[in-house]
N, C-alpha and C positions, 0 to 999 in steps of 0.2 A: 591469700592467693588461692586460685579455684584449682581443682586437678587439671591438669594435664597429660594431653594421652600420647603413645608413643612416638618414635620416628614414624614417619612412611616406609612401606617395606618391610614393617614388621607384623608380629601378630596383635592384634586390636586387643589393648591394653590401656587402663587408665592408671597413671601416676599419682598415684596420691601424695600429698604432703608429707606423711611420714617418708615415701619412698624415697621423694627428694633428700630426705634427711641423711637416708643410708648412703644413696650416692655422693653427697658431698663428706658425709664420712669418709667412705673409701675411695674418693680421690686424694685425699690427704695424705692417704698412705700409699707405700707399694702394692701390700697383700694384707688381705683381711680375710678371718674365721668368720664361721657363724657364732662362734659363743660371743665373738665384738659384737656383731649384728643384737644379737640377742640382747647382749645385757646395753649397748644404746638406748633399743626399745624400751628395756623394761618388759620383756615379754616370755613366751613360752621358745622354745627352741623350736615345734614345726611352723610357728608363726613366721620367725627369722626366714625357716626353710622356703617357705612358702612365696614371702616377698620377695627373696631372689632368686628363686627359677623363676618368676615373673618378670624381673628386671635381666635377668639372662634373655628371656626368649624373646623378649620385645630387643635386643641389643643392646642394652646400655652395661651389661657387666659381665665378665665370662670368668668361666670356672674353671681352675687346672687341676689336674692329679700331678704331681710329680713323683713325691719321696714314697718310697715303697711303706706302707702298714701305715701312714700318713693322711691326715684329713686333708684331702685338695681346699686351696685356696681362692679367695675371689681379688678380683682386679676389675678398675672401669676400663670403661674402652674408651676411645675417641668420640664417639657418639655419646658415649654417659659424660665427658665433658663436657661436651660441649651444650647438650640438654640443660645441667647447672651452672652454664654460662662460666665454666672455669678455662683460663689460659692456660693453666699447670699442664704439663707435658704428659703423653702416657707413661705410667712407671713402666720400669726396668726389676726383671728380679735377677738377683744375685745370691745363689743358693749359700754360697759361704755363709751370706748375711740374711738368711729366713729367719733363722731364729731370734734374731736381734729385731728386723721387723717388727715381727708379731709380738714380742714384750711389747714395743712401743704405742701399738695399737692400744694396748692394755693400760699403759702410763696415760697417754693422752685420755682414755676416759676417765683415768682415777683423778686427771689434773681440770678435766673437763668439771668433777663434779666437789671441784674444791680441796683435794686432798694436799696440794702444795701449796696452798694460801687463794686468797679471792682473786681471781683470773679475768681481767676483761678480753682478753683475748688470748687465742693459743696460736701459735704459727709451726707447722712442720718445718720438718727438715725439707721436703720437697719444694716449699712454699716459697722457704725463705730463699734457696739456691736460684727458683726460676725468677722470683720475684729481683733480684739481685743483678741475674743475669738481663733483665728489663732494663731494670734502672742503668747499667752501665751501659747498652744501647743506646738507651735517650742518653745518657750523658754524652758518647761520640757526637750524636747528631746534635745536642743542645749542650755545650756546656753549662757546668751549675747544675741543672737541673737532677732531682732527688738528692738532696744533700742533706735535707732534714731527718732529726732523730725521731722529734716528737708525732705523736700517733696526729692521723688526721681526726675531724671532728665525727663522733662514733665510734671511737676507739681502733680504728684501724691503723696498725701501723708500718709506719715508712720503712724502706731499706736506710742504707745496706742493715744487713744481717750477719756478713761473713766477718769473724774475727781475724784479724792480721794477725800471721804468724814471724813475721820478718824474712826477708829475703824474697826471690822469684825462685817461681817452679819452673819445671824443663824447656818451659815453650817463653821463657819469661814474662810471665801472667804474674801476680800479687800470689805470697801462697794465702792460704785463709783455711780457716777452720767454722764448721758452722756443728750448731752444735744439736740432739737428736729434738730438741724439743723448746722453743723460748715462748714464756709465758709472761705477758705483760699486763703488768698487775693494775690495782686501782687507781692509785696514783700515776700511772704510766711506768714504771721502774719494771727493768729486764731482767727474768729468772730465765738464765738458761739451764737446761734441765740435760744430762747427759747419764745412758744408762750405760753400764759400764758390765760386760759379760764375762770379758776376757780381758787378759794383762794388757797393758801395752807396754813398751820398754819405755825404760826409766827416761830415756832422751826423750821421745817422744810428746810422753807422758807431760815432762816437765814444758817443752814449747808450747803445747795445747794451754798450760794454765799460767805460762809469760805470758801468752796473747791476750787470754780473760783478764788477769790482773793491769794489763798494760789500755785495757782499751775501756772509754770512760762512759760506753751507752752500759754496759753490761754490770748490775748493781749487787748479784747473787749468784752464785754457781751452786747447783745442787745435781750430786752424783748418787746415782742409784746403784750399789752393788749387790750382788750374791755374796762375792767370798769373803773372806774375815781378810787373804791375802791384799787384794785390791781396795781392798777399803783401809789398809796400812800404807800401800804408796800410794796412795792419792791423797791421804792428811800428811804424810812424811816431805812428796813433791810440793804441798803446798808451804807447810812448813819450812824446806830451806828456800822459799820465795819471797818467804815473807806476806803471805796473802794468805794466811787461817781464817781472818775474819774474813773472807770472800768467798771463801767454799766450804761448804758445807756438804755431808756426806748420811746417805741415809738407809739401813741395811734394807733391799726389797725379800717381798718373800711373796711366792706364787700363792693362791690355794691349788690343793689336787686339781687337776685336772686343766688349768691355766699354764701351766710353764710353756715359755715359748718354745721350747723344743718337744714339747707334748703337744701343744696345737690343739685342746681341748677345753670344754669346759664355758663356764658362763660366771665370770668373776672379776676383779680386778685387784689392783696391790693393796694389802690387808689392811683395814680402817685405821686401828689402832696405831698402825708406824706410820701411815699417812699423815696421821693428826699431830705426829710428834715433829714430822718434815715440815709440814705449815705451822706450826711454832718457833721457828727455826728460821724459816725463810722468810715469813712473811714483812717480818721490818728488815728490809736489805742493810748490810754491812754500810754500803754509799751513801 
């Protein structure tokens, strides 16, 4: 595909193909660093720099400062969607949840370049929620229609995405859980991949991994923790479920300067425990 040059209205700029790349990067996500940019490329950090004040000033992505002593962050805009022909809704940030973000950003390129097993495709959490919220549309208007699991031809694949959790939520909707990350592997088989920062409580904790166990597209669970704590109730909750063989738990570790709540750095989650994840996950329990 040739370059392409900006909207109208903006400063005369040409798109290049890599640039496209960065853009449907970070529509993926909420928020992205430059050390995501960077280490996507492969490149040097004012390289990174340099591409997106370029894709800033032409409009397709804009920059926030918020958190005090804090590297500001990048986000597409509606025009940078819509440039990469993406439906996905503008993101939302939600400062509680920055930090949790930005690991993800991190996960997804370590899962991008195989560290949880052979990946034909990766679907965010943003992806799979809008894509979700499509398919139940057309289902009002068409009954039937998106009922299929398996991926279309090219590997893409169908909803739903959300795991049933049992019961209706407040407005009586289906509740559902989706999870930060599903990688759908060579064979078509579902890893959902969930990073895990903080506790959640034990009830919780436990409906999240009824729902994975109970629901028959989802063939691997794999949790990513920091603390030695959470990675004792997540084998414990699976444990009195009865579903060990279905999750699998795997310790992450930043390098300097990568931790999501550092916002720095040009890296991903460390080869070595990578390697030991995609041994692990890559022949599903199912």
């Amino acid at each position: 595909m040739s370059d392409r040059r900006a909207p109208r209205g903006a400063r005369s700029t040409v798109v290049t193909e890599r640039d496209r790349e960065i853009l449907a990067f970070v529509a993926q996500h909420r928020i992205v660093l430059v050390g995501h940019v960077q280490t996507l490329l492969g490149t040097s950090g004012s390289v990174a720099y340099s591409r997106l004040r370029a894709l800033i000033s032409c409009g397709l992505l804009e920059h926030t400062q918020v958190l005090h002593k804090q590297p500001g962050w990048y986000q597409i805009t509606r025009a940078g969607l819509a440039f990469v022909g993406s439906d996905l809704p503008r993101p939302r940030i939600d400062l509680r949840c920055h930090g949790h973000d930005i690991g993800m950003a991190w996960v997804w390129l370590a899962a991008s370049r195989g560290a949880f097993g052979r990946a034909r495709h990766l679907v965010s959490e943003r992806e799979m929620r809008s894509r979700d919220a499509t398919a139940a549309a057309d289902h009002r208007r068409t009954p039937g229609a998106h009922e299929e699991l398996e991926p279309r031809a090219g590997g893409d694949p169908r909803p739903p995405f959300g795991v049933r959790l049992g019961g209706v939520g407040p407005r009586g909707q289906v509740r559902l859980h989706y999870p930060d990350l599903l990688l759908i592997g060579a064979r078509g088989e579902r890893v959902a991949i969930e990073l895990e920062l903080s506790a959640k409580g034990g009830r919780r904790l436990e409906t999240i991994l009824a729902g994975y166990g109970a629901d028959p597209s989802i063939d691997a669970v794999l949790y990513l923790v920091e603390k030695p704590q959470i990675q004792r109730a997540v084998r414990s909750a699976a444990a009195r479920l009865g579903i060990s063989d279905l999750v699998h738990i795997q310790p992450v570790a930043w390098p300097r300067g990568a931790e999501p709540g550092a916002g720095r750095g040009r890296s991903q989650v460390k080869a070595p425990r990578a390697r030991a994840a995609r041994d692990r996950v890559e022949a599903p329990a199912r």
